[in-house]
N, C-alpha and C positions, 0 to 999 in steps of 0.2 A: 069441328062439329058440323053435323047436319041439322040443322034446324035450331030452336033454339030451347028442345027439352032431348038433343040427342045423346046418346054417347059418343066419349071420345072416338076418332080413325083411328084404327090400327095405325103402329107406328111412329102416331103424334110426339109420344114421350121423347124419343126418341131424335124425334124431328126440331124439337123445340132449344133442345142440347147441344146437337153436332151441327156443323160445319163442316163439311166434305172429310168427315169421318174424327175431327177434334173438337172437343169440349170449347166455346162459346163464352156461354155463363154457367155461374154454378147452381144445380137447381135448388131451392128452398122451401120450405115448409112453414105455414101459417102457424105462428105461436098467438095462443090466447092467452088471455089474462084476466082472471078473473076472482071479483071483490066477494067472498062470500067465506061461513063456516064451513071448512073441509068435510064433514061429515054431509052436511046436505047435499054439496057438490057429487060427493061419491052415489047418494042415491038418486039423485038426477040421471047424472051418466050410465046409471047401470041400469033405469028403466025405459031410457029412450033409446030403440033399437039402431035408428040410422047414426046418431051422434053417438052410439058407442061401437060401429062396426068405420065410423072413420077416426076414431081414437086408436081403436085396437089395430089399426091397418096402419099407422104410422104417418096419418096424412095433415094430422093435426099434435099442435105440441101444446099443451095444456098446462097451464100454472095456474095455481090458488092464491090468494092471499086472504088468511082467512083474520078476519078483523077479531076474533072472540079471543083469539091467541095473538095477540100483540103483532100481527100481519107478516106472520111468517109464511114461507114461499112454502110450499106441497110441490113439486111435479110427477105431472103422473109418468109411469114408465114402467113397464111389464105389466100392465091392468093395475096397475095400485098406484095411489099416493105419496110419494115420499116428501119428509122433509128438509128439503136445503139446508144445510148447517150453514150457519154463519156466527162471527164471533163479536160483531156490536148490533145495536137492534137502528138501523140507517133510517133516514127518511124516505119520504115515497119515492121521489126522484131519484135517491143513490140505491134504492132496490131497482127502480125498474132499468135504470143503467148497467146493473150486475149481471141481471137476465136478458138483456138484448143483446 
């Protein structure tokens, strides 16, 4: 970057991965997690422009845990909500171990 409200350099992506033409590290993606009713969540997301145009662009991986329903996991994925099947209801620790 140039400065410190710049965009990224051409190439950066790029630069950050390889090594004289081989993979390094593997790149990864910021997952959130978040305590809230899945329905509220969906209309947050859908009325804030920049935090649904970095959902929709796959730069961000987003989960729910919505506490009104016994804090089952939602992830989002293709613009929608889904929800995580699971077959005991775990505590907080053995869910967020599942999803990391």
């Amino acid at each position: 970057m140039t400065g410190n409200q710049s965009d990224l350099r051409t190439g950066l992506p790029t630069q950050t991965v390889l090594k004289d033409g081989k993979p390094y590290h593997e790149p990864v993606r910021l997952i959130v997690l978040v305590e809230a009713p899945v329905a509220f969540a969906q209309r947050s997301v859908g009325n804030l422009v920049k935090i649904k145009a970095l959902l929709g662009g796959g730069w961000v991986r987003v989960i729910i845990m919505d506490p009104e329903d016994d804090y089952r996991a939602y992830v989002l994925e293709d613009g929608a909500f889904h929800l995580q099947e699971r077959t005991e209801t775990p505590d907080r620790q053995t869910l967020l171990e599942e999803i990391a």
